[in-house]
C-alpha positions in Angstrom: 125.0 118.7 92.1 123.5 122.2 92.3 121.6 121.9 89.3 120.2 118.6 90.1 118.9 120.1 93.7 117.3 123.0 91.6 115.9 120.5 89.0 113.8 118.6 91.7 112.6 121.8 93.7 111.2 123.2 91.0 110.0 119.6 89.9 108.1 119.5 93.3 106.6 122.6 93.1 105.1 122.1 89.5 103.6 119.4 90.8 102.1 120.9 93.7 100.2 123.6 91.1 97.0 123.8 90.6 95.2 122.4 87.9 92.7 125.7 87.5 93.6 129.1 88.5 95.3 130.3 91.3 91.7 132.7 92.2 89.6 130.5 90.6 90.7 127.5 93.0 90.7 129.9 96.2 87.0 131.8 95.2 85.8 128.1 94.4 84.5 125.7 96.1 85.5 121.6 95.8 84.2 120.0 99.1 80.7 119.5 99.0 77.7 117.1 97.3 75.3 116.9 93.9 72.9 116.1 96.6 72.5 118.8 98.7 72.7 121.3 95.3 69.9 119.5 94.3 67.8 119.5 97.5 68.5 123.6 97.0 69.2 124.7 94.3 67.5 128.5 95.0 70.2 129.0 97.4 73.3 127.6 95.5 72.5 129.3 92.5 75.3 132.0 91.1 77.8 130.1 93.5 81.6 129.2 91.7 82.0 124.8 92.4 85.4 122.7 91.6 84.3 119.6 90.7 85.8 116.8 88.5 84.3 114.5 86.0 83.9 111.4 83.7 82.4 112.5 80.6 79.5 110.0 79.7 78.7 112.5 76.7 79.5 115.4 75.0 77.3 117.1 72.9 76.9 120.9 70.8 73.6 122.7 70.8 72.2 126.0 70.6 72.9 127.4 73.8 76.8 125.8 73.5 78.4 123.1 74.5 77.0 120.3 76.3 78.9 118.1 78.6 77.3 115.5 80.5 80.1 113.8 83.2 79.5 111.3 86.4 80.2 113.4 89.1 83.7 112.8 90.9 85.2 114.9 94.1 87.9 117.1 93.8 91.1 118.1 96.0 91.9 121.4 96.9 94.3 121.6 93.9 91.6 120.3 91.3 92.8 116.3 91.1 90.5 113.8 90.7 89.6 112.1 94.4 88.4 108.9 93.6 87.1 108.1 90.2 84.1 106.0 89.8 82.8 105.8 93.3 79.5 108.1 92.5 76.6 107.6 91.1 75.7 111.1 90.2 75.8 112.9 87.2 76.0 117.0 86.4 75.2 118.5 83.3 78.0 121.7 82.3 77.6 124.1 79.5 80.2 126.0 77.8 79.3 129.1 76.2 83.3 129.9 74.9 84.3 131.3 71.3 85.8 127.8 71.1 83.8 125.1 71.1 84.2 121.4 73.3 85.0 119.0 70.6 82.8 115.5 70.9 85.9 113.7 69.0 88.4 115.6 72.2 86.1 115.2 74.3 84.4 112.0 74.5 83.2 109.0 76.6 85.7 108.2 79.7 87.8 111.0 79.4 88.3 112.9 82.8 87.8 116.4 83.5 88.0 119.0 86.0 85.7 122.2 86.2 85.3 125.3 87.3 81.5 126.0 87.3 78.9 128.7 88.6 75.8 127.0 89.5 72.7 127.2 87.0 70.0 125.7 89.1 68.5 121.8 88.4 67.4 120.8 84.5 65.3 117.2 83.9 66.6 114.9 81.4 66.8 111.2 80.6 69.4 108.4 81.8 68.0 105.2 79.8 64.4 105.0 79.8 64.4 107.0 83.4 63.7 110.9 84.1 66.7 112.4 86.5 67.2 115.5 87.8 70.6 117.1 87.2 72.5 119.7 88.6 73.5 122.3 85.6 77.1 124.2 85.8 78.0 127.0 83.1 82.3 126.2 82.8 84.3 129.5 83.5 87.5 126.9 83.2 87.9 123.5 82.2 91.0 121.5 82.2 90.8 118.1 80.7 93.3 115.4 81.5 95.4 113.4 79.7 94.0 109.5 78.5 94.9 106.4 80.3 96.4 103.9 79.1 97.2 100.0 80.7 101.1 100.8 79.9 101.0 103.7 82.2 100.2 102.3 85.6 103.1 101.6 87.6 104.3 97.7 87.1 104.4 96.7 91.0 100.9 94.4 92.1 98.6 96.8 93.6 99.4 94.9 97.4 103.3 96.6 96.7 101.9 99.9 96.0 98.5 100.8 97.6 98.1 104.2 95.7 96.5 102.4 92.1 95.0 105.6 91.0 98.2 107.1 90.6 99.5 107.3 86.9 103.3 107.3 86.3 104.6 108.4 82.7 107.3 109.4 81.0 110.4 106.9 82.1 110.8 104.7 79.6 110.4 101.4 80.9 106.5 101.7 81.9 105.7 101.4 78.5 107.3 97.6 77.7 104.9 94.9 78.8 106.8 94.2 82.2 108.5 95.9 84.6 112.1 95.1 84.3 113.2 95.1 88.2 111.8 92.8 90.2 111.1 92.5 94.2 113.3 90.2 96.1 110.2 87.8 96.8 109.7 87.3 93.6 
């Protein structure tokens, strides 16, 4: 009975980690807006951000690589806030040994960064010029794919938290969730 105490503490507290590092999270900061970086960028510049992401593309160039990402908020631990709800995009640059793999990196996959602020860099979203906030990653950590099989089985009026993603026990992964409420 001990043990299965000890299991769950330290199961509670791995999931209370944060995603970056410890100094990184605490020197950083995750509450703020695209916006207002790019209304002033002279006085933002050098400054360490948390932010998350949606990579739209990823691409390698001369000065590293190139990740382009719709912006998304960040808690103080470095998860994802609410995924798809802005309309903002960043542009981050790492300038690693390593490089960001396009194939590991690609379209939809999310992301959370650690980035000092570059200033603002023009580019092109369609056929339209856009102004975009540019981050050079000190840490990256890139989450895991979604898939359909691993949202929780309940409809979303039994469990209001959606954006939650359950894995690992084995019965997310058949087509239906074998308990059912008593309603049903």
């Amino acid at each position: 009975m001990k043990k299965l105490y000890v299991t769950t503490i330290c199961l509670l507290l791995i999931s209370c980690a944060p995603i970056l590092t410890k100094n990184v999270m605490q020197e950083g900061v995750y509450d703020f807006r695209l916006s207002e970086l790019k209304q002033n960028p002279d006085l933002n510049r050098g400054n360490l951000f948390i932010l998350g992401g949606i990579i739209v593309k990823t691409a390698l160039t001369k000065e590293g690589s190139l990740i382009e990402a719709i912006y998304v908020p960040v808690n103080s631990m470095g998860h994802l806030k609410s995924p798809g709800t802005s309309n903002e995009r960043f542009l981050a640059i790492y300038r690693g040994k390593d490089i960001l793999d396009p194939v590991i990196y690609h379209e939809k996959r999310e992301i959370t960064i650690a980035g000092e602020f570059a200033g603002t860099r023009k580019g092109i979203i369609g056929e339209m010029e856009y102004v975009y906030p540019l981050f050079n990653i000190k840490e990256i950590y890139l989450w895991e794919e979604i898939k359909a099989s691993d949202y929780y089985r309940y409809p979303p009026y039994f469990y209001p938290l959606p954006h939650y993603r359950y894995r690992g026990y084995p019965y997310y992964d058949y087509p239906y969730y074998p308990y059912y409420p008593w309603w049903y």
